[in-house]
HTML snippet that shows the backbone in 3Dmol.js (N, CA, C, O; Angstrom):
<script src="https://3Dmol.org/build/3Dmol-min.js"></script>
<div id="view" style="width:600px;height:400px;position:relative"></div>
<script>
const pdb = `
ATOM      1  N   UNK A   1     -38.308   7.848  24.656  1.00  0.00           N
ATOM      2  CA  UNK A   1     -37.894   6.704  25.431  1.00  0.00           C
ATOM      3  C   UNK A   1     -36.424   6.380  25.170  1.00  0.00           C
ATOM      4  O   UNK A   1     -35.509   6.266  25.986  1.00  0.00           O
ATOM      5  N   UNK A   2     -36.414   6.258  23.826  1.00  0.00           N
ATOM      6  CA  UNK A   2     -35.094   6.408  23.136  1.00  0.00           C
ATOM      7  C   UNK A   2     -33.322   7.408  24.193  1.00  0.00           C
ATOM      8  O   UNK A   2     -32.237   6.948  24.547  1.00  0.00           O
ATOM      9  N   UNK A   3     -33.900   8.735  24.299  1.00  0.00           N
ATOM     10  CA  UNK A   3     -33.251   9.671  24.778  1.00  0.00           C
ATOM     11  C   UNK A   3     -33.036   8.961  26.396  1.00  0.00           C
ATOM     12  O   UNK A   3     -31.870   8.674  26.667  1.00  0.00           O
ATOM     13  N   UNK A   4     -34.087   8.672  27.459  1.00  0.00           N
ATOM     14  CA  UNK A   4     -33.745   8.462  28.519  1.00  0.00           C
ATOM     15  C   UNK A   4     -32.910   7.215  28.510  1.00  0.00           C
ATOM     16  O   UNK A   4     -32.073   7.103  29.406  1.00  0.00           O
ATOM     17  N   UNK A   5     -33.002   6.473  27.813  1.00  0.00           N
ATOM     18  CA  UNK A   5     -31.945   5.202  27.884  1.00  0.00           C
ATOM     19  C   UNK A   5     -30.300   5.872  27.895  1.00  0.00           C
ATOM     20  O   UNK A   5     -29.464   5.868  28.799  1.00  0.00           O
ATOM     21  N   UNK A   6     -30.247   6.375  26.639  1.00  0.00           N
ATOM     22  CA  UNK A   6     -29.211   7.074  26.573  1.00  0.00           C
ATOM     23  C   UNK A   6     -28.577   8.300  27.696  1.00  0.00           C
ATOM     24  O   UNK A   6     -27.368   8.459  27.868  1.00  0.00           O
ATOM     25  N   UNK A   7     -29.138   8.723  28.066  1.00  0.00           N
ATOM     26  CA  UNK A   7     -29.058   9.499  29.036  1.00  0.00           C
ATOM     27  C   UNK A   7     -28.913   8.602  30.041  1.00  0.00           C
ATOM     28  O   UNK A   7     -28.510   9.347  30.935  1.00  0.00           O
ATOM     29  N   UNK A   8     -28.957   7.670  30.446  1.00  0.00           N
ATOM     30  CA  UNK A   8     -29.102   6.922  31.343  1.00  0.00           C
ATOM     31  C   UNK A   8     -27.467   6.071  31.380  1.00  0.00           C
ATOM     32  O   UNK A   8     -26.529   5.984  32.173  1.00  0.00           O
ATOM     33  N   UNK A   9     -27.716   5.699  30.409  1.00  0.00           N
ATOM     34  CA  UNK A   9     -25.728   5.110  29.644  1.00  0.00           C
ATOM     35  C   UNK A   9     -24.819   5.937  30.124  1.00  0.00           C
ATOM     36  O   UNK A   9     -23.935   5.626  30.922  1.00  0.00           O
ATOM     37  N   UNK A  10     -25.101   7.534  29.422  1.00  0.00           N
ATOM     38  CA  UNK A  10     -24.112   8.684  29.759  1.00  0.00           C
ATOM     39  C   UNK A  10     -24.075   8.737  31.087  1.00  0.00           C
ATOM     40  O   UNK A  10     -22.980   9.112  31.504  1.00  0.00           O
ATOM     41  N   UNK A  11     -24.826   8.512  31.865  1.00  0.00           N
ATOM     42  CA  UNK A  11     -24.731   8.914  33.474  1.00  0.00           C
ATOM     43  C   UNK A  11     -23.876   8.055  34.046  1.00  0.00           C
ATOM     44  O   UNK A  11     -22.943   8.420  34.762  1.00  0.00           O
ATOM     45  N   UNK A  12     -24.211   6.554  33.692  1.00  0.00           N
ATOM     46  CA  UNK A  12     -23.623   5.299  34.393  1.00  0.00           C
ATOM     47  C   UNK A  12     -22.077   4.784  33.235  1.00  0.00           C
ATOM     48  O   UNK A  12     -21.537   3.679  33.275  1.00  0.00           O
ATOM     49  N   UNK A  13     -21.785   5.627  32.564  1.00  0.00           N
ATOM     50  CA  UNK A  13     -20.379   5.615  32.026  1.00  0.00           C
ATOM     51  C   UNK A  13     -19.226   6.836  32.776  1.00  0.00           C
ATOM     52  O   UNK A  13     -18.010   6.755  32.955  1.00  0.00           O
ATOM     53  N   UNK A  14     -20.110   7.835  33.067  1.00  0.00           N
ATOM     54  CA  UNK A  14     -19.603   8.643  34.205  1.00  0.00           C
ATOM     55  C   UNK A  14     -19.173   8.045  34.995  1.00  0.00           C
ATOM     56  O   UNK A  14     -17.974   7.770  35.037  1.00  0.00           O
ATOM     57  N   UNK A  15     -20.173   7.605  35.994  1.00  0.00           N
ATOM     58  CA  UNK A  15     -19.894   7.619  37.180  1.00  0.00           C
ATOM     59  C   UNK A  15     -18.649   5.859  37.077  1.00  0.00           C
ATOM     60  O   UNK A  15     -17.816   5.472  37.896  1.00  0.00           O
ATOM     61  N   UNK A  16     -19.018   5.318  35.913  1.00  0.00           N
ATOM     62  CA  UNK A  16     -17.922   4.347  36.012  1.00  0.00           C
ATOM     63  C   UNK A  16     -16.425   4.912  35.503  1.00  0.00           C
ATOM     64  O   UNK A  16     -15.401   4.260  35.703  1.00  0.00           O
ATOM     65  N   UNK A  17     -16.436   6.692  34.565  1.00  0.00           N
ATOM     66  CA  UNK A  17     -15.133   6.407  34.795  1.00  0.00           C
ATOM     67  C   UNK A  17     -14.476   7.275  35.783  1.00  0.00           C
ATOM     68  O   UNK A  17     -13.305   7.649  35.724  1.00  0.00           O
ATOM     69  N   UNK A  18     -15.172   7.508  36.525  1.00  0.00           N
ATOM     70  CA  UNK A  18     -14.907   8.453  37.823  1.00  0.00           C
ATOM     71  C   UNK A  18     -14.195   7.124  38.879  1.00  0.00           C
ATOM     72  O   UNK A  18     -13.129   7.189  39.491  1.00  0.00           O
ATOM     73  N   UNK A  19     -15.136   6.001  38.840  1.00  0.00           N
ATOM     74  CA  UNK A  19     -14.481   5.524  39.930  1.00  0.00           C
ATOM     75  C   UNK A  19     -13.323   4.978  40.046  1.00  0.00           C
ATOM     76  O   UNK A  19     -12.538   5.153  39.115  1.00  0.00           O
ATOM     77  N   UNK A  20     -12.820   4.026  41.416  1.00  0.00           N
ATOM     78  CA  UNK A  20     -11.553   3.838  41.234  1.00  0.00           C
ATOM     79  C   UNK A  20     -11.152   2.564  40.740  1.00  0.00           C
ATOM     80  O   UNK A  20     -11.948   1.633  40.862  1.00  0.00           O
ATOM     81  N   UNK A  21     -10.078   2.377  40.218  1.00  0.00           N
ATOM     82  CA  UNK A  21      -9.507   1.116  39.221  1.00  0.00           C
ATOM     83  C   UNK A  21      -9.600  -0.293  40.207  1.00  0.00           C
ATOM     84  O   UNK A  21      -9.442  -1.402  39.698  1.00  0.00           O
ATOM     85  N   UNK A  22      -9.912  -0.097  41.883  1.00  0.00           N
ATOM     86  CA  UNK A  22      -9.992  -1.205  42.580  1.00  0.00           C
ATOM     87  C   UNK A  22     -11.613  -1.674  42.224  1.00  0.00           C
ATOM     88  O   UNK A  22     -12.020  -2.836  42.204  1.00  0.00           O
ATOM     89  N   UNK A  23     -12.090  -0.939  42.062  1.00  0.00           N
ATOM     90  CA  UNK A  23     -14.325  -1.139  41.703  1.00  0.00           C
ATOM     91  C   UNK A  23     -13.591  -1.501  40.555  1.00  0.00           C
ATOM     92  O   UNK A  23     -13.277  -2.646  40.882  1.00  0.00           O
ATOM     93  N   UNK A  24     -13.005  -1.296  39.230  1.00  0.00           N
ATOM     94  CA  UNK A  24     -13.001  -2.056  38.170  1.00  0.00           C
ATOM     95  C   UNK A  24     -13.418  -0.809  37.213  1.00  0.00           C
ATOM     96  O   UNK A  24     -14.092  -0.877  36.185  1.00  0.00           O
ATOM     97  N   UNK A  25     -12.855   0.332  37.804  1.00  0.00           N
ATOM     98  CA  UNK A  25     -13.154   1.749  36.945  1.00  0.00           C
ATOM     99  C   UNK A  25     -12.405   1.962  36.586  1.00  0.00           C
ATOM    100  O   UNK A  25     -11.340   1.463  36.949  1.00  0.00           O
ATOM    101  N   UNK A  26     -12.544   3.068  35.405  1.00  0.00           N
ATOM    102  CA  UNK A  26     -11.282   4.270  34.932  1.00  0.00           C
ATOM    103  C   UNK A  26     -10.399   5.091  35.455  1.00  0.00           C
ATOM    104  O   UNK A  26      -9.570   5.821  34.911  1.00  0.00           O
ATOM    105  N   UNK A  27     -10.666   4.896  36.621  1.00  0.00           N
ATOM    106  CA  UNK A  27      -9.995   6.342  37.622  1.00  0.00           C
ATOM    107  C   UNK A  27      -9.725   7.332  36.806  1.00  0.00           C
ATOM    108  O   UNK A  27      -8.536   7.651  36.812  1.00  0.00           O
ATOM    109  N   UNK A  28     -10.596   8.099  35.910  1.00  0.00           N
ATOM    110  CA  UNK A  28     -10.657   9.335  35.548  1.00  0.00           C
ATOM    111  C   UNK A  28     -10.722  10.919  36.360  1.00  0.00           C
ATOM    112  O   UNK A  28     -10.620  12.051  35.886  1.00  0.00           O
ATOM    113  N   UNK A  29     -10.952  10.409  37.880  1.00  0.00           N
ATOM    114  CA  UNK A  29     -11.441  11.914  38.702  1.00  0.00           C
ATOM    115  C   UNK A  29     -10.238  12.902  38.711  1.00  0.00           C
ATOM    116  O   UNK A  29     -10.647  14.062  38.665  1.00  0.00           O
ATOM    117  N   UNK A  30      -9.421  12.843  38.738  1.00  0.00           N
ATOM    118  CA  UNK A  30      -8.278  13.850  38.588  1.00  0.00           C
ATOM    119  C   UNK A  30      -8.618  14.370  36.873  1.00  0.00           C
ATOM    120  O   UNK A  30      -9.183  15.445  36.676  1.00  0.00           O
ATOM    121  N   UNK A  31      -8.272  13.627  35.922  1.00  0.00           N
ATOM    122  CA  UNK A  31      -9.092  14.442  34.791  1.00  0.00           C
ATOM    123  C   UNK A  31      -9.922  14.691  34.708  1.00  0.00           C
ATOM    124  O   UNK A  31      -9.951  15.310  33.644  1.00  0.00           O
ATOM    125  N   UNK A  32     -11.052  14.680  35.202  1.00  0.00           N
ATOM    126  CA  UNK A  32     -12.145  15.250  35.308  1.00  0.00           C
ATOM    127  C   UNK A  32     -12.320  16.336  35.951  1.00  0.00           C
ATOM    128  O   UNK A  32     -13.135  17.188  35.597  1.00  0.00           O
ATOM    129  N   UNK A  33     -11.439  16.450  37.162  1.00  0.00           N
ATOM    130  CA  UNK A  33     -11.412  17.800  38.231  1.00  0.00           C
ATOM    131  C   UNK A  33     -11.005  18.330  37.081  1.00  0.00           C
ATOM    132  O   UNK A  33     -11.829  19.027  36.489  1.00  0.00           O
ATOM    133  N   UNK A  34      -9.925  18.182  36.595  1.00  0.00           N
ATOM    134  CA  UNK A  34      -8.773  19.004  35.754  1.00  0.00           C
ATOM    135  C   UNK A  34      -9.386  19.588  34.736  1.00  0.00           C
ATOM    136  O   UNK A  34      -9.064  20.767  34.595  1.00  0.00           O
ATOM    137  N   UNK A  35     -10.427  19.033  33.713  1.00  0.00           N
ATOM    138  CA  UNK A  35     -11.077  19.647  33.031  1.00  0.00           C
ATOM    139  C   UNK A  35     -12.403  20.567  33.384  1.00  0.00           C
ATOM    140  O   UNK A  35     -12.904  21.507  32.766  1.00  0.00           O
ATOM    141  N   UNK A  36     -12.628  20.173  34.142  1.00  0.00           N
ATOM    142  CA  UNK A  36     -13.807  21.049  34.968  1.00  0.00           C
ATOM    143  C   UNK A  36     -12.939  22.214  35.341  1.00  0.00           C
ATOM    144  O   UNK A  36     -13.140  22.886  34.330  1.00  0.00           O
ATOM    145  N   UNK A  37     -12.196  22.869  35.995  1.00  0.00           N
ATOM    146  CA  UNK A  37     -11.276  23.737  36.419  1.00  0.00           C
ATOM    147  C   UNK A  37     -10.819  24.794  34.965  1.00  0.00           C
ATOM    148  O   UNK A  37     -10.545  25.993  35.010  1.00  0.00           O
ATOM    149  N   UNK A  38     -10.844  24.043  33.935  1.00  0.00           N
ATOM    150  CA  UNK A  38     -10.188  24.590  32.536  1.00  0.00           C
ATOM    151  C   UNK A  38     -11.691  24.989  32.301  1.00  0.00           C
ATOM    152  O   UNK A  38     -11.758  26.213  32.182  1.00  0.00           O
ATOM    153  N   UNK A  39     -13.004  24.342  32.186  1.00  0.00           N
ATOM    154  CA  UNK A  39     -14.065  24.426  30.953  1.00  0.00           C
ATOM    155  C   UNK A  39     -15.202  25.253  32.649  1.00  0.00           C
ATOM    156  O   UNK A  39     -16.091  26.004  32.246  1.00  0.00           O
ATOM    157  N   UNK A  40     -15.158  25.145  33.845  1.00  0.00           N
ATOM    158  CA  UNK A  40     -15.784  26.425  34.164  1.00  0.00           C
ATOM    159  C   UNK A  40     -16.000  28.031  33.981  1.00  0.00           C
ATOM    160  O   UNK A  40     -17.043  28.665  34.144  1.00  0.00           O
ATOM    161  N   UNK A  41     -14.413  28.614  33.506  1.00  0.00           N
ATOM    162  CA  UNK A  41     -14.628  29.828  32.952  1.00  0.00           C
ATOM    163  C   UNK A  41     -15.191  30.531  31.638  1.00  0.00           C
ATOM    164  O   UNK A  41     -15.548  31.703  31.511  1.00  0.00           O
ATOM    165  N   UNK A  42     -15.173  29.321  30.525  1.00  0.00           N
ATOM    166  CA  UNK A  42     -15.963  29.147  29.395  1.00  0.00           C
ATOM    167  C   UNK A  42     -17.301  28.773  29.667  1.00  0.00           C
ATOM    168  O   UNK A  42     -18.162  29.367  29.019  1.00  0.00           O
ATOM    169  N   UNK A  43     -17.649  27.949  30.454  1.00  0.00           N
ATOM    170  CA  UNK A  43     -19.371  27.790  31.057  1.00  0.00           C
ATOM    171  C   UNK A  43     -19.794  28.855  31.528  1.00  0.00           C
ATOM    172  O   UNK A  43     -20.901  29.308  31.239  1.00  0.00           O
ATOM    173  N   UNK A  44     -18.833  29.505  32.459  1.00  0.00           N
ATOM    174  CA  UNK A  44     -19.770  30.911  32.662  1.00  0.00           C
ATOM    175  C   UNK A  44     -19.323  31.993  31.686  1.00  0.00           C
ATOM    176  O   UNK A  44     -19.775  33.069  32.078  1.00  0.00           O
ATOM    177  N   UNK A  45     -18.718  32.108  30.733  1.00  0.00           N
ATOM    178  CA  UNK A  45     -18.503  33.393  29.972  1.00  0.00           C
ATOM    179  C   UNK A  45     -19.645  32.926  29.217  1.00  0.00           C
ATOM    180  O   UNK A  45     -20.456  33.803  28.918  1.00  0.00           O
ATOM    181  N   UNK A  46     -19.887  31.777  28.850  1.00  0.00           N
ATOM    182  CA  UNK A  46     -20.990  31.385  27.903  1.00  0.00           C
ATOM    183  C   UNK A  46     -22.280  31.517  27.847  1.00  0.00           C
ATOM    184  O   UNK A  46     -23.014  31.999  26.985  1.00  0.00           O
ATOM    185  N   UNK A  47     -22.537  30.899  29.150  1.00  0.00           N
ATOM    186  CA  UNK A  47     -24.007  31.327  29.800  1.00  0.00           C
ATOM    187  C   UNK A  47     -24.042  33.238  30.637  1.00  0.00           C
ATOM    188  O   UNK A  47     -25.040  33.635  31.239  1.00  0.00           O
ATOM    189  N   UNK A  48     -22.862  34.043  30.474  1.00  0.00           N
ATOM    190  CA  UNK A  48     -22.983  35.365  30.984  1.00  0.00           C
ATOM    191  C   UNK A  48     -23.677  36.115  29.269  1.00  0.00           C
ATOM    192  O   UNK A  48     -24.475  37.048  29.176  1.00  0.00           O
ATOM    193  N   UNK A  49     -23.111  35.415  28.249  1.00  0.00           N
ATOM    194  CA  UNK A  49     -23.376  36.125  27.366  1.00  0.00           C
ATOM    195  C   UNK A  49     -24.730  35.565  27.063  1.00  0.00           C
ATOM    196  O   UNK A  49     -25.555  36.477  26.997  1.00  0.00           O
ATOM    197  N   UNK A  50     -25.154  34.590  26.893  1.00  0.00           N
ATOM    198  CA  UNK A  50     -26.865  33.968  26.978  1.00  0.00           C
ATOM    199  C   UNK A  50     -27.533  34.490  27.847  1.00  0.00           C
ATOM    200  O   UNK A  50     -28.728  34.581  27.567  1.00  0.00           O
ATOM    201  N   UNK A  51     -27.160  34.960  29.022  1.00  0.00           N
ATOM    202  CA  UNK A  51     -27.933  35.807  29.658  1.00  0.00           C
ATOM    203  C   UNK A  51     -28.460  37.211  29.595  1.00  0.00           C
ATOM    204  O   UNK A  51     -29.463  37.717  30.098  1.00  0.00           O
ATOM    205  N   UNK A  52     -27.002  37.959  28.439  1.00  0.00           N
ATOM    206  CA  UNK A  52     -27.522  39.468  28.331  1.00  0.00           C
ATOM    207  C   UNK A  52     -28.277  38.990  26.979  1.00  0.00           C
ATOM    208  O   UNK A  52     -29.200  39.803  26.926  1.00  0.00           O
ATOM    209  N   UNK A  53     -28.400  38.227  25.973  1.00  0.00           N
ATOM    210  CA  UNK A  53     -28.640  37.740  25.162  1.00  0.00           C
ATOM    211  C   UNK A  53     -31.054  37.989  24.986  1.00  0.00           C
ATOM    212  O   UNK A  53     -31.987  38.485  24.354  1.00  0.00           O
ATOM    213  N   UNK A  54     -30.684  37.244  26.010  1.00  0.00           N
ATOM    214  CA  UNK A  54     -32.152  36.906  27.120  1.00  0.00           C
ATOM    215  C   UNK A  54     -32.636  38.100  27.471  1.00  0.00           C
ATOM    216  O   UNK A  54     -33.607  38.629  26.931  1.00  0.00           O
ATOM    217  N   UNK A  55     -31.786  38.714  28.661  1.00  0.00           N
ATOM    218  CA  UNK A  55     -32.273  39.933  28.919  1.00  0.00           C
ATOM    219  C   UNK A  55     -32.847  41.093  28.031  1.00  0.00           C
ATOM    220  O   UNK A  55     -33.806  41.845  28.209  1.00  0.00           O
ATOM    221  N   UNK A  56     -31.898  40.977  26.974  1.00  0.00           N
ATOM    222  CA  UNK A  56     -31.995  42.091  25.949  1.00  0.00           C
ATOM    223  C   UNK A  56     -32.867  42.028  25.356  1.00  0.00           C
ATOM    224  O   UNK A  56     -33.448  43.093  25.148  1.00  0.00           O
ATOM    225  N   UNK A  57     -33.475  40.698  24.726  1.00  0.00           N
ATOM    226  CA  UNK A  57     -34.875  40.391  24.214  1.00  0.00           C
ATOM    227  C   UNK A  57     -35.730  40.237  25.249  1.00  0.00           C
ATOM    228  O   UNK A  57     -36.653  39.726  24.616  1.00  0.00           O
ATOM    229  N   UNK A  58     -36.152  40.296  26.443  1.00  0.00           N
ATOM    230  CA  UNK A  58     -37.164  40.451  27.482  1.00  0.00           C
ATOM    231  C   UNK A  58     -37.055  42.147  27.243  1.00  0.00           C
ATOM    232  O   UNK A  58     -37.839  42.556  26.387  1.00  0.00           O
ATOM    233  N   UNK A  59     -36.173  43.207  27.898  1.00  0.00           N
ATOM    234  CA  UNK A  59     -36.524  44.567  27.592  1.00  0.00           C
ATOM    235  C   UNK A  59     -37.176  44.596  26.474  1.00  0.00           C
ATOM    236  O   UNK A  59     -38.346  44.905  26.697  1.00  0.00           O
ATOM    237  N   UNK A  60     -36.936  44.394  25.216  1.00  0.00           N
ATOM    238  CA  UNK A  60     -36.944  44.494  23.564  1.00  0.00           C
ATOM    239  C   UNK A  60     -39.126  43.869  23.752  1.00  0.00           C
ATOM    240  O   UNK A  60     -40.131  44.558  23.575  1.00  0.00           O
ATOM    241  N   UNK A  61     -39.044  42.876  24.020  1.00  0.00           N
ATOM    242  CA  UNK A  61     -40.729  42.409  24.488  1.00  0.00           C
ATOM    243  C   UNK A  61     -41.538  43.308  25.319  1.00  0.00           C
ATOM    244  O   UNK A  61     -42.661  43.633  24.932  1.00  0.00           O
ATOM    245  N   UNK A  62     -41.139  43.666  26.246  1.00  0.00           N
ATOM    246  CA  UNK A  62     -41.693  44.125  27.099  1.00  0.00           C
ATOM    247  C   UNK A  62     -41.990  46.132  26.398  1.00  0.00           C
ATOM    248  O   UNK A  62     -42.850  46.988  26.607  1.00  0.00           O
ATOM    249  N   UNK A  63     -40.834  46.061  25.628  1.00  0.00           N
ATOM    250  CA  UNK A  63     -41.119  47.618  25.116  1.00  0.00           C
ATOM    251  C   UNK A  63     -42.226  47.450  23.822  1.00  0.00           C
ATOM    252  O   UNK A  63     -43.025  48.350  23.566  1.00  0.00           O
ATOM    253  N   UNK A  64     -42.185  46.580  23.286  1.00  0.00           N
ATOM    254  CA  UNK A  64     -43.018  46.605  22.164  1.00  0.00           C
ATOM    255  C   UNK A  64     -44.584  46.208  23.081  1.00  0.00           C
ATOM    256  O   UNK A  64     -45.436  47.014  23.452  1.00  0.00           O
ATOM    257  N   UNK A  65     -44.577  45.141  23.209  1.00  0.00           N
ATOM    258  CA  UNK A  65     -45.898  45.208  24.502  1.00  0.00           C
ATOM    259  C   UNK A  65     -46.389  46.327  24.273  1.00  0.00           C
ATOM    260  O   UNK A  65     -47.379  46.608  23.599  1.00  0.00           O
ATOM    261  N   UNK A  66     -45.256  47.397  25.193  1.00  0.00           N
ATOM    262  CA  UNK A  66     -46.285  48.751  25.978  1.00  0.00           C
ATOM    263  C   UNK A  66     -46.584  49.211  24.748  1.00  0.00           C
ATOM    264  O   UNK A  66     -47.788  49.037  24.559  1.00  0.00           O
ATOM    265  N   UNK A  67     -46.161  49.618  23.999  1.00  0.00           N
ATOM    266  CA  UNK A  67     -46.323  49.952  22.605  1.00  0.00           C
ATOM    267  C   UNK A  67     -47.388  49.382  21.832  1.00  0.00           C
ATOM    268  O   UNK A  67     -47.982  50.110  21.038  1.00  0.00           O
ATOM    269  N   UNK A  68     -47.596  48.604  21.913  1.00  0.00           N
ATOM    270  CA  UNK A  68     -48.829  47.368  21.193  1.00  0.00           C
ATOM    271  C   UNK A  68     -50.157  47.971  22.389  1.00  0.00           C
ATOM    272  O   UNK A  68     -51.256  48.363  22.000  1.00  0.00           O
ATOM    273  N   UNK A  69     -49.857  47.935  23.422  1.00  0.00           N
ATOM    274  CA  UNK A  69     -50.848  48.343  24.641  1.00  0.00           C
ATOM    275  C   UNK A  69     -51.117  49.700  24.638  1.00  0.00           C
ATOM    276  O   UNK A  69     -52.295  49.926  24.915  1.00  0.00           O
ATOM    277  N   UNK A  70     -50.293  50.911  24.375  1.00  0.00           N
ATOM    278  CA  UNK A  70     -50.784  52.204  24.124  1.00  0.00           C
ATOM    279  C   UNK A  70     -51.239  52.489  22.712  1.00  0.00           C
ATOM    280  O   UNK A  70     -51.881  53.509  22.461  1.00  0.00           O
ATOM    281  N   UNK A  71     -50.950  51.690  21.877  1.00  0.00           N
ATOM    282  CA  UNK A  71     -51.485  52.040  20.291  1.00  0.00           C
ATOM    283  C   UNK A  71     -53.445  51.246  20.494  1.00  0.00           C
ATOM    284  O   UNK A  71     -54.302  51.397  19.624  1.00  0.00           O
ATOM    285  N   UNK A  72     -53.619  50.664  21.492  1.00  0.00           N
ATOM    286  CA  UNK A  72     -54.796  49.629  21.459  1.00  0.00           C
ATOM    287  C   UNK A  72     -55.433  51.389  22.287  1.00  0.00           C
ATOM    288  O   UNK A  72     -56.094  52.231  21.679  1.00  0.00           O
ATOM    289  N   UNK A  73     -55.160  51.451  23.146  1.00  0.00           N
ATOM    290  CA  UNK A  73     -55.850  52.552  24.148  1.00  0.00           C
ATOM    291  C   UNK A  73     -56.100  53.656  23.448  1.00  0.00           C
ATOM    292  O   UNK A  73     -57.200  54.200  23.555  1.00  0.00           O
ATOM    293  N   UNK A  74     -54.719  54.369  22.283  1.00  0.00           N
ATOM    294  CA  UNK A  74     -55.391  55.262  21.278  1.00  0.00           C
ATOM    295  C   UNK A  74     -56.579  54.911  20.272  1.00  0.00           C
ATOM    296  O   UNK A  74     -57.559  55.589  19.962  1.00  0.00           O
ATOM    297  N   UNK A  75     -56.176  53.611  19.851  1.00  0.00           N
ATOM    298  CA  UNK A  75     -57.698  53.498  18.714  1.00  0.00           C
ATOM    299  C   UNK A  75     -58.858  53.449  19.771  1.00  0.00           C
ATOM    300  O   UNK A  75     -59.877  54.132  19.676  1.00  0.00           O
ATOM    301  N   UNK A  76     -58.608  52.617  20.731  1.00  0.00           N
ATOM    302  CA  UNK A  76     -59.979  52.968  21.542  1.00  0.00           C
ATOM    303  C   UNK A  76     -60.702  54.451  21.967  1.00  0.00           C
ATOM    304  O   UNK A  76     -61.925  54.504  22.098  1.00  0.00           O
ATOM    305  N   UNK A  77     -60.006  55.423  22.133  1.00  0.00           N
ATOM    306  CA  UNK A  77     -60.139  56.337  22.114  1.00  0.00           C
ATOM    307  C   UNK A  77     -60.577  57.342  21.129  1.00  0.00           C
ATOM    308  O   UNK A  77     -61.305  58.306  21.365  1.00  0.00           O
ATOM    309  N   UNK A  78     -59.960  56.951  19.789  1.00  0.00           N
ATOM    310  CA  UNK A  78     -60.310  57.480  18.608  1.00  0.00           C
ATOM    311  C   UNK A  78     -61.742  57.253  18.566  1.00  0.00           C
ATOM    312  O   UNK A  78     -62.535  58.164  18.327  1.00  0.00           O
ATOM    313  N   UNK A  79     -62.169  55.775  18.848  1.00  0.00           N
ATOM    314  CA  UNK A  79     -63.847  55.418  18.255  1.00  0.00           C
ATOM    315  C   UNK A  79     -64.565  55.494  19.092  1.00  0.00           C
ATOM    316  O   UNK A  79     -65.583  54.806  19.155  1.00  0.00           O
ATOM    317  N   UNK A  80     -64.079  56.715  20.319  1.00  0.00           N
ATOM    318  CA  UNK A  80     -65.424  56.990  21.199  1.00  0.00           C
ATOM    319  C   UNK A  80     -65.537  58.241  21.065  1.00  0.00           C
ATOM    320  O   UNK A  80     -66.469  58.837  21.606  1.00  0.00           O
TER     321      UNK A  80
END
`;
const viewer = $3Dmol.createViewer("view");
viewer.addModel(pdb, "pdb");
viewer.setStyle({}, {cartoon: {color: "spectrum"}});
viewer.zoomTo();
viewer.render();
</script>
């Protein structure tokens, strides 16, 4: 309950310092474009490498699986 309040603050401190100084805001949106523009190519180099990250352990699962699944089919085989 705790978290959504807060989360809730963070949203509505945004959007107050986005707006403009006539509403009684920060007029932050030019720094904000400005940093968004700088911290998008780090968001995606970040999440490109979390992704092979991911991937690499899904192959890595999926090979042991078959492996776990053909070692089950040999013992079955053994005890018939």
């Amino acid at each position: 309950m705790f978290t959504i309040f807060v989360g809730i603050a963070l949203i509505a401190f945004t959007v107050f310092a986005i707006i403009s100084p006539e509403l009684h805001g920060l007029a932050w949106k030019e720094d904000v474009i400005h940093f968004l523009k700088g911290f998008l190519p780090v968001l995606s180099s970040f999440l490109g490498i979390i992704a092979i990250f991911i991937g690499s352990a899904d192959i890595k699962d999926k090979r042991e699986a078959k492996r776990a699944e053909l070692e089950i089919e040999k013992s079955e085989k053994e005890q018939k």
